[in-house]
PyMOL Python script that loads the backbone (N, CA, C, O; Angstrom):
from pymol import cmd

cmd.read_pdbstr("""\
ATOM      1  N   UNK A   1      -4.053   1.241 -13.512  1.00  0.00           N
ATOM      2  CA  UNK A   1      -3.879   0.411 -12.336  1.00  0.00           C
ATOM      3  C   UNK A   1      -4.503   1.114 -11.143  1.00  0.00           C
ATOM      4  O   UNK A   1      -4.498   2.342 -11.053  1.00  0.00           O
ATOM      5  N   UNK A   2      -5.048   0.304 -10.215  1.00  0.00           N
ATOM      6  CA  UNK A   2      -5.620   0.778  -8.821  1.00  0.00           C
ATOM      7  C   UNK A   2      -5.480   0.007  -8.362  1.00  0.00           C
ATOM      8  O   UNK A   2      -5.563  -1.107  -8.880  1.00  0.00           O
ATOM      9  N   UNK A   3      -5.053   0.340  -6.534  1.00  0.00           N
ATOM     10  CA  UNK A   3      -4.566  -0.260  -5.568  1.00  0.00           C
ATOM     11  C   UNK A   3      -5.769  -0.230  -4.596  1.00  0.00           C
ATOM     12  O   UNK A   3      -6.247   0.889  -4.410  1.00  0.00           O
ATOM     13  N   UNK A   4      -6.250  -1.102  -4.048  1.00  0.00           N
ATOM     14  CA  UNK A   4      -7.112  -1.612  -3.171  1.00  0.00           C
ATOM     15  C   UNK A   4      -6.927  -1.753  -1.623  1.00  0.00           C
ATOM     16  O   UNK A   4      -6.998  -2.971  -1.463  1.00  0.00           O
ATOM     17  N   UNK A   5      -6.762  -1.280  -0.602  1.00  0.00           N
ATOM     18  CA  UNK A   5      -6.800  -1.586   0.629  1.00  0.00           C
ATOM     19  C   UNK A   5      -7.576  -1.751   1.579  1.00  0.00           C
ATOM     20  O   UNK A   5      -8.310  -0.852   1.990  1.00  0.00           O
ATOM     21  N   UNK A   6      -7.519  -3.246   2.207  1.00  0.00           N
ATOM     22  CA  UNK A   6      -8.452  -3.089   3.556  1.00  0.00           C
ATOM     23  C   UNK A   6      -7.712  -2.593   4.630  1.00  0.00           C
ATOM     24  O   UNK A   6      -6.738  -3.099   5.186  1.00  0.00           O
ATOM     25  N   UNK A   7      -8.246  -1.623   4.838  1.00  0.00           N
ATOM     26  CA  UNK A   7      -7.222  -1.039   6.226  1.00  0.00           C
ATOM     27  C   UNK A   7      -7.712  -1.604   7.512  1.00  0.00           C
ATOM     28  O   UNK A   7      -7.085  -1.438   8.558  1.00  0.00           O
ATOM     29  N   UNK A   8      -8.948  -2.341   7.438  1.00  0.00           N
ATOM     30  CA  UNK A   8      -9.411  -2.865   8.508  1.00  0.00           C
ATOM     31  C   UNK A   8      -8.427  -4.173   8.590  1.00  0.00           C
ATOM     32  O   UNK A   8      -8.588  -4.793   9.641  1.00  0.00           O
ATOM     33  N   UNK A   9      -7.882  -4.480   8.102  1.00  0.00           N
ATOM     34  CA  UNK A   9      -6.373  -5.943   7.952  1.00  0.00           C
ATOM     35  C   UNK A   9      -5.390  -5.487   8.580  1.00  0.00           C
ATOM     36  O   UNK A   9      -4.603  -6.180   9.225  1.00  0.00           O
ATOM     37  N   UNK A  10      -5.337  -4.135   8.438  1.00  0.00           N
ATOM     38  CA  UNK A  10      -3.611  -3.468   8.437  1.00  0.00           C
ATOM     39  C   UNK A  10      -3.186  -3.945  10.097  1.00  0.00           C
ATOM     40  O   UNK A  10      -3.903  -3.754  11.079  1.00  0.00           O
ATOM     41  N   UNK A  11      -2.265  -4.394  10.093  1.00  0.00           N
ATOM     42  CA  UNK A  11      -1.837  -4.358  11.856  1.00  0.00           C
ATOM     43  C   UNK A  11      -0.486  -3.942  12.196  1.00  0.00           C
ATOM     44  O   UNK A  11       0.250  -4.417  13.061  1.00  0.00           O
ATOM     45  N   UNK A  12      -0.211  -2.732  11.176  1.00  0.00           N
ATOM     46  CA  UNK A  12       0.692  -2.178  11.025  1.00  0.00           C
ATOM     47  C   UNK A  12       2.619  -2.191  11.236  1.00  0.00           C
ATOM     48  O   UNK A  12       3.322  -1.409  11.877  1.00  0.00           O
ATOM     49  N   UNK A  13       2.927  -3.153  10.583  1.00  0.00           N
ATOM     50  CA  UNK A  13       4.148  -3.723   9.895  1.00  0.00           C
ATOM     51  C   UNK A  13       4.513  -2.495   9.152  1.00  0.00           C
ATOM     52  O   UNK A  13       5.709  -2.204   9.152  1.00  0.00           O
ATOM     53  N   UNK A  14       3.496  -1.547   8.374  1.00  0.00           N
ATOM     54  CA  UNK A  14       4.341  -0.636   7.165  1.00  0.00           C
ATOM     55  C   UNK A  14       5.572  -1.141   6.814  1.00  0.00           C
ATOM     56  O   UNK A  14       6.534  -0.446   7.141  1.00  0.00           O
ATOM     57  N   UNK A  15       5.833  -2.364   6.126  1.00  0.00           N
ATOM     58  CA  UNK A  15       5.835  -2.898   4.867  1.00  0.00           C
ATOM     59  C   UNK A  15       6.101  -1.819   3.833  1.00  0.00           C
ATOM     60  O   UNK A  15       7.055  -1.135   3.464  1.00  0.00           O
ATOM     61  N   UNK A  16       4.846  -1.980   3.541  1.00  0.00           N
ATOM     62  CA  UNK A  16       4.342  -1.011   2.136  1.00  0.00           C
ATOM     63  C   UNK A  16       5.138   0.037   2.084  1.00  0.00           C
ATOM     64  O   UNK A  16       6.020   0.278   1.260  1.00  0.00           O
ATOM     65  N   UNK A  17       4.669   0.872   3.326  1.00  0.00           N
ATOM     66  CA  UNK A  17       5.458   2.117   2.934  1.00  0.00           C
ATOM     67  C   UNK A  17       6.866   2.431   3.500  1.00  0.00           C
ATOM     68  O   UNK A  17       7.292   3.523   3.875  1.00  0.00           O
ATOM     69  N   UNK A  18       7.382   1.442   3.482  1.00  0.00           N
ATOM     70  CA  UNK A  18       9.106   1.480   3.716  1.00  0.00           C
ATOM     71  C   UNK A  18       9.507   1.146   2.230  1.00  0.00           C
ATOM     72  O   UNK A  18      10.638   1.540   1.945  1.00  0.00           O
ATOM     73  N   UNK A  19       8.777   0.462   1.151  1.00  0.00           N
ATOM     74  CA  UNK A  19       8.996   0.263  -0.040  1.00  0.00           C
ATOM     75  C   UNK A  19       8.351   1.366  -0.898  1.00  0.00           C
ATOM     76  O   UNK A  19       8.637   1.526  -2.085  1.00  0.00           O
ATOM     77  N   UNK A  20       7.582   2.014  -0.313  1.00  0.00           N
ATOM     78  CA  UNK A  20       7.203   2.989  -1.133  1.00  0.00           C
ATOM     79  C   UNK A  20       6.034   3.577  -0.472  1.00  0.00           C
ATOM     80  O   UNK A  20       4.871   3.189  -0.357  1.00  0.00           O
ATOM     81  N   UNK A  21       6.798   4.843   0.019  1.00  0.00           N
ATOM     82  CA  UNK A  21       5.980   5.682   1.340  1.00  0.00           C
ATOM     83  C   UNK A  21       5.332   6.832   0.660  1.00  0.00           C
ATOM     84  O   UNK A  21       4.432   7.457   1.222  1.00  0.00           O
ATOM     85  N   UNK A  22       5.891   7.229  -0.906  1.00  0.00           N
ATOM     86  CA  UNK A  22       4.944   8.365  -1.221  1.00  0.00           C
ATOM     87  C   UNK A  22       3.382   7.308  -1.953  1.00  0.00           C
ATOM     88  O   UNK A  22       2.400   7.949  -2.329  1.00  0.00           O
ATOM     89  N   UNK A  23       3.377   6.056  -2.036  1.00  0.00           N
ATOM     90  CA  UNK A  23       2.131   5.644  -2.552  1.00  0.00           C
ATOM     91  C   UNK A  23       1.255   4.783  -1.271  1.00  0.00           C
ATOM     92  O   UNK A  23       0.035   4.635  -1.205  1.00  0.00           O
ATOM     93  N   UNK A  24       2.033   4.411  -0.554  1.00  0.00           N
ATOM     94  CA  UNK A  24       0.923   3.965   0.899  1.00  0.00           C
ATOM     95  C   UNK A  24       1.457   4.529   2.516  1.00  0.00           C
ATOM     96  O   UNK A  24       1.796   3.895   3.515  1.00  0.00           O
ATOM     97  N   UNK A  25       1.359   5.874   2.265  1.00  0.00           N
ATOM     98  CA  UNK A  25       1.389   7.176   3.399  1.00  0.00           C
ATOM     99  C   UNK A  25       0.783   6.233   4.475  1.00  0.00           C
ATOM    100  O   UNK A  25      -0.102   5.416   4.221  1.00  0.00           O
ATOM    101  N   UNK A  26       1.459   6.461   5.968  1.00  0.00           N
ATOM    102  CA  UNK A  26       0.643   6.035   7.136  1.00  0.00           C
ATOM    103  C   UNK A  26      -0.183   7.075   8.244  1.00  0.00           C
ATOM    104  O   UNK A  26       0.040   8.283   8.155  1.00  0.00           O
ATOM    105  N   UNK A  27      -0.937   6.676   9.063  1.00  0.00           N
ATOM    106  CA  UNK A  27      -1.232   7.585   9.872  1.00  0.00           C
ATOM    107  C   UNK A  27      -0.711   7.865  10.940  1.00  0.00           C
ATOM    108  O   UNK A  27       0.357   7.284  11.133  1.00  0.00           O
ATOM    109  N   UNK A  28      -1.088   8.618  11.817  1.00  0.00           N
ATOM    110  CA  UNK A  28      -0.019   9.140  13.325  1.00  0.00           C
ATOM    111  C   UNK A  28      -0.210   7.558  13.918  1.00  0.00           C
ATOM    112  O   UNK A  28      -0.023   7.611  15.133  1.00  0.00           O
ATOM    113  N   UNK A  29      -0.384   6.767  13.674  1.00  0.00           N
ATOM    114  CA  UNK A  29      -0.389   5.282  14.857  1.00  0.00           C
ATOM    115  C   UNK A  29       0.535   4.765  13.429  1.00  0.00           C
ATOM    116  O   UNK A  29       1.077   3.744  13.854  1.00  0.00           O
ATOM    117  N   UNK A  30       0.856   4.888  12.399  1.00  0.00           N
ATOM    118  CA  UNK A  30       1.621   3.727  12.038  1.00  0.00           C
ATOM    119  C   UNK A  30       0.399   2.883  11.228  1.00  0.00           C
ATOM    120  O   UNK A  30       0.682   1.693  11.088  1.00  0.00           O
ATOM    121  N   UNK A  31      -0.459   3.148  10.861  1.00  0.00           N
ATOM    122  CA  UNK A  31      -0.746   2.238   9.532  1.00  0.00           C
ATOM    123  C   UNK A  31      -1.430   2.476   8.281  1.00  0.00           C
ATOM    124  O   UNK A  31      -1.664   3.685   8.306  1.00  0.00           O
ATOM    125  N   UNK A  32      -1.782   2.106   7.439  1.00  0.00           N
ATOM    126  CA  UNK A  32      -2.075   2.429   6.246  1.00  0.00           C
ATOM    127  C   UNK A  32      -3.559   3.412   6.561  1.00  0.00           C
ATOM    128  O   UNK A  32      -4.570   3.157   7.216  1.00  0.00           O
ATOM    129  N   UNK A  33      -3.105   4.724   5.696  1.00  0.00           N
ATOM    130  CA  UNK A  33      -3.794   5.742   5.313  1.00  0.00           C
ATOM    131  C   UNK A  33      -4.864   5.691   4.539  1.00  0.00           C
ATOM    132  O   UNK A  33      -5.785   6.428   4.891  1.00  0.00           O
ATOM    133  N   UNK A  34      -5.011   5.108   3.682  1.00  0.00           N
ATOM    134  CA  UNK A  34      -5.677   5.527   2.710  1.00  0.00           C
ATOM    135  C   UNK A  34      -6.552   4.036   2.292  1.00  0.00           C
ATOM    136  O   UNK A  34      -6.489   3.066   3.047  1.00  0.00           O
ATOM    137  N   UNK A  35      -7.237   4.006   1.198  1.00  0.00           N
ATOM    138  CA  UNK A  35      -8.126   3.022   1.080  1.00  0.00           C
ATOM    139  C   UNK A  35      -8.089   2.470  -0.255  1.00  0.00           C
ATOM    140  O   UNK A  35      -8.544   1.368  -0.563  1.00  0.00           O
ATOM    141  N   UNK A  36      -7.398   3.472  -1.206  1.00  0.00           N
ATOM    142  CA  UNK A  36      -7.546   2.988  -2.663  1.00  0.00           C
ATOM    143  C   UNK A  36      -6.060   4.148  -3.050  1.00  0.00           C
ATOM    144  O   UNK A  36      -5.822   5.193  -2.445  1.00  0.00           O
ATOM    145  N   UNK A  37      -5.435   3.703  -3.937  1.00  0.00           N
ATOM    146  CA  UNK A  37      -4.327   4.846  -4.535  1.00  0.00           C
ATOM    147  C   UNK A  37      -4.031   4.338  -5.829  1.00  0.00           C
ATOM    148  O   UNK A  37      -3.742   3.154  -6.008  1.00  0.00           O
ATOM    149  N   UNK A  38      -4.094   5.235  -6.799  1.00  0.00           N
ATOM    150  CA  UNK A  38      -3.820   5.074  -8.367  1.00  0.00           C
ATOM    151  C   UNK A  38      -2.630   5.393  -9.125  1.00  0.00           C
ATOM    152  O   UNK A  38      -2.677   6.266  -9.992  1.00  0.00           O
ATOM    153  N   UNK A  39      -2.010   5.023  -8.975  1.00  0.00           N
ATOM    154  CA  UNK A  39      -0.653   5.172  -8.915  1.00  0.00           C
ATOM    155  C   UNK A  39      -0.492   5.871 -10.326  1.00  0.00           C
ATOM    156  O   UNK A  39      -1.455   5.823 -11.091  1.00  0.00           O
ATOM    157  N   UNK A  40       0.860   6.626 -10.782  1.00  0.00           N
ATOM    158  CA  UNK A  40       1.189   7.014 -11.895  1.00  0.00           C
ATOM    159  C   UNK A  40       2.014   5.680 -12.632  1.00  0.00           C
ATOM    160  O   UNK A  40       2.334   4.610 -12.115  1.00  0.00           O
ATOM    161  N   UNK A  41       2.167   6.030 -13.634  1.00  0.00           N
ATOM    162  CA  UNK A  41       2.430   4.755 -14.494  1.00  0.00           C
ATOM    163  C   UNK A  41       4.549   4.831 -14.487  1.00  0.00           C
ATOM    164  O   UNK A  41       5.280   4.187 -15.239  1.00  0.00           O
ATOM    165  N   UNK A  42       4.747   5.275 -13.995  1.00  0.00           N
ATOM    166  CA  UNK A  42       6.300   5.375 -13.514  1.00  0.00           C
ATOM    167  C   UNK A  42       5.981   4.979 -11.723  1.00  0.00           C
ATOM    168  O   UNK A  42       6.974   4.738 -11.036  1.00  0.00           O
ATOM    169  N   UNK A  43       5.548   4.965 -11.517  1.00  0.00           N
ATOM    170  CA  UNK A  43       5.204   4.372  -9.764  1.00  0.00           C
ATOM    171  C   UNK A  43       4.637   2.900  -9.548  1.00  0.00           C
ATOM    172  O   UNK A  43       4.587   2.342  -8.452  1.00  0.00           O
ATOM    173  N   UNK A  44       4.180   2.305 -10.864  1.00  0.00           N
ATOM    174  CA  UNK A  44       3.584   0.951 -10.738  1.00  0.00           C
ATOM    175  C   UNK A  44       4.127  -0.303 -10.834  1.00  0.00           C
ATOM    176  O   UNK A  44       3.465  -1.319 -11.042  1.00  0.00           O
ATOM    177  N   UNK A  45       5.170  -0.265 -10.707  1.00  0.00           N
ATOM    178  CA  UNK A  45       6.436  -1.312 -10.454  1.00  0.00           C
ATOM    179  C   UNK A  45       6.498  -1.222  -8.676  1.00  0.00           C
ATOM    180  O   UNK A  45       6.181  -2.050  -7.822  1.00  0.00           O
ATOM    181  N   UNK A  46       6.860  -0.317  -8.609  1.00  0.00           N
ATOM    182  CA  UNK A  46       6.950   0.176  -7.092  1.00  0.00           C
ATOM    183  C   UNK A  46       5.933  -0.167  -6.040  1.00  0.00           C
ATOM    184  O   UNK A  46       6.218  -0.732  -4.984  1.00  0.00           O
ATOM    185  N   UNK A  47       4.537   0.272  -6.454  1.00  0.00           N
ATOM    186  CA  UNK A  47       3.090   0.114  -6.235  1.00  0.00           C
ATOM    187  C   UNK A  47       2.899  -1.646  -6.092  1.00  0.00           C
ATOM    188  O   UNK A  47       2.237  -2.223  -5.229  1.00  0.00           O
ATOM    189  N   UNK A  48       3.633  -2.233  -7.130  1.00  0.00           N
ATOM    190  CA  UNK A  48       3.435  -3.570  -6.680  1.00  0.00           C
ATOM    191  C   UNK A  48       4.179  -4.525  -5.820  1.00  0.00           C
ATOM    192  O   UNK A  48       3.727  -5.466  -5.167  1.00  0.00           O
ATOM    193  N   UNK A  49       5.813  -3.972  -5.982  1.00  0.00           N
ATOM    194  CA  UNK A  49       6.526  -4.484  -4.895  1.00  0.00           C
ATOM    195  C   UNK A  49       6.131  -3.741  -3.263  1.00  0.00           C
ATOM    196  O   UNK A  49       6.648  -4.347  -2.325  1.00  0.00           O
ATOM    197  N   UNK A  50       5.442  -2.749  -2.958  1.00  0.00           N
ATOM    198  CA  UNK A  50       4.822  -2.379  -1.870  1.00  0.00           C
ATOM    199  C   UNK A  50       3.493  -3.208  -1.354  1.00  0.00           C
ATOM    200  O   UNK A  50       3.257  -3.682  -0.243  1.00  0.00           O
ATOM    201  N   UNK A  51       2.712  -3.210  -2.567  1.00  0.00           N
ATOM    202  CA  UNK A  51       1.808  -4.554  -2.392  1.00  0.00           C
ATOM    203  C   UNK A  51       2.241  -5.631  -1.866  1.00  0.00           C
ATOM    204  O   UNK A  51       1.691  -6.047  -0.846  1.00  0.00           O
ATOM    205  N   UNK A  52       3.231  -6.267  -2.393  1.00  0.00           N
ATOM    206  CA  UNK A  52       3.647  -7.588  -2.057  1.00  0.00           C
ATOM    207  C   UNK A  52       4.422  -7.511  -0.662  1.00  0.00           C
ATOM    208  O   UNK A  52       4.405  -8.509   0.058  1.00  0.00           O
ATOM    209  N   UNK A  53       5.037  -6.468  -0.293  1.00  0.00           N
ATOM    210  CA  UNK A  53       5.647  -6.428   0.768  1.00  0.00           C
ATOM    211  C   UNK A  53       4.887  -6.788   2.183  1.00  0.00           C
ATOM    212  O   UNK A  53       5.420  -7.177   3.222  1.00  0.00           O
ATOM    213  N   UNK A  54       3.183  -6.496   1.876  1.00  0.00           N
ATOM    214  CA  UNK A  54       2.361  -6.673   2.954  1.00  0.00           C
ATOM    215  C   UNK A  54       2.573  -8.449   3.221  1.00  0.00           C
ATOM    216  O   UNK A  54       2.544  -9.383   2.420  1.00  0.00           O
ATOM    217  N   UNK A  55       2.766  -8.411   4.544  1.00  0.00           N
ATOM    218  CA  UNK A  55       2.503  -9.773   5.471  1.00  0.00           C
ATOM    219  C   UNK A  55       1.283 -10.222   5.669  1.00  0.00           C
ATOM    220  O   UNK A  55       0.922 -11.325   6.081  1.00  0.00           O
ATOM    221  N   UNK A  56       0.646  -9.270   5.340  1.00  0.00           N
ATOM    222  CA  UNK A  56      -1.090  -9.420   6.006  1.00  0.00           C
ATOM    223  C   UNK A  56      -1.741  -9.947   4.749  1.00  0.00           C
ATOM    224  O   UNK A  56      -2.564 -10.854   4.875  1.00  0.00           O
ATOM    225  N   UNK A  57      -1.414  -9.401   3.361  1.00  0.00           N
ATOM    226  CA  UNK A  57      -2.176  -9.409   2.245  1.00  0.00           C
ATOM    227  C   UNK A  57      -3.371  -8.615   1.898  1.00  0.00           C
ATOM    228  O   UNK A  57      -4.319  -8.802   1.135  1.00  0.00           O
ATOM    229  N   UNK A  58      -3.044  -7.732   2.648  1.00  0.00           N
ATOM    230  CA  UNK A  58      -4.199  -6.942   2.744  1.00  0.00           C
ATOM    231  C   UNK A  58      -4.659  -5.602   1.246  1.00  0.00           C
ATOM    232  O   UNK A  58      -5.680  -4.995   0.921  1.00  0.00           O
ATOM    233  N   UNK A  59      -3.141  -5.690   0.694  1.00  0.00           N
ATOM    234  CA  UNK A  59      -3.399  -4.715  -0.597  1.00  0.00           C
ATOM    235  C   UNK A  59      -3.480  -5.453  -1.950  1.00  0.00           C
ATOM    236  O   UNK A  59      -2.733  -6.188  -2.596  1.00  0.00           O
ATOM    237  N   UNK A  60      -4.544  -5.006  -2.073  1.00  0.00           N
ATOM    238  CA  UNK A  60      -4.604  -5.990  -3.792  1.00  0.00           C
ATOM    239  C   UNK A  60      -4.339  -5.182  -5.317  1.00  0.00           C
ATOM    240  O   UNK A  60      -4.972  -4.127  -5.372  1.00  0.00           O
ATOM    241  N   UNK A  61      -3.767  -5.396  -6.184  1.00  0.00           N
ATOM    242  CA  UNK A  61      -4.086  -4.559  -7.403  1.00  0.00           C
ATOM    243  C   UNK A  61      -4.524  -5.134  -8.480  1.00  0.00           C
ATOM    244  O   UNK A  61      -4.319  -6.286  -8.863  1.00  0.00           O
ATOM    245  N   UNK A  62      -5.372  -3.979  -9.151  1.00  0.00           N
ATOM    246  CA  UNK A  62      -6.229  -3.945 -10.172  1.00  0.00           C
ATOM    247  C   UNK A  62      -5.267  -3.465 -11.432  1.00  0.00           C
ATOM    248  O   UNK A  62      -4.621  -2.417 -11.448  1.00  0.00           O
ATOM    249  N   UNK A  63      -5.309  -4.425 -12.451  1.00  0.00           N
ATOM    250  CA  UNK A  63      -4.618  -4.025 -13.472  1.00  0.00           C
ATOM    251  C   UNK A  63      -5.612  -2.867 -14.448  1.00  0.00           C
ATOM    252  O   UNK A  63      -5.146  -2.361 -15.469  1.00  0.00           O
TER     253      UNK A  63
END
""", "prot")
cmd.dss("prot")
cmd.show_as("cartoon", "prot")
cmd.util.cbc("prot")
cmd.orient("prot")
């Protein structure tokens, strides 16, 4: 599985990482860090309810 982000979407809700802050870390302003994260296969339940948590729709995953 891989997680996809446009961070250029993010308008920072962190969502995501109130559901799961060790897989979509924010930056010193409050929004998504990173651009892609591959989650471990005990984290990908998690990874997707953090996905879904976005308002924006901005994180997609790749099975």
């Amino acid at each position: 599985m891989k997680i996809h982000i446009n961070r250029a979407g993010c308008v920072g809700h962190a969502r995501c990482a109130a559901t799961a802050p060790e897989i979509f870390p924010l930056d010193d302003n409050g929004y998504i860090a990173v651009d892609e994260v591959a989650p471990s296969l005990d984290q990908e339940a998690l990874a997707r309810r953090g996905a879904r948590a976005c308002p924006e729709r901005i994180i997609t995953v790749d099975e």
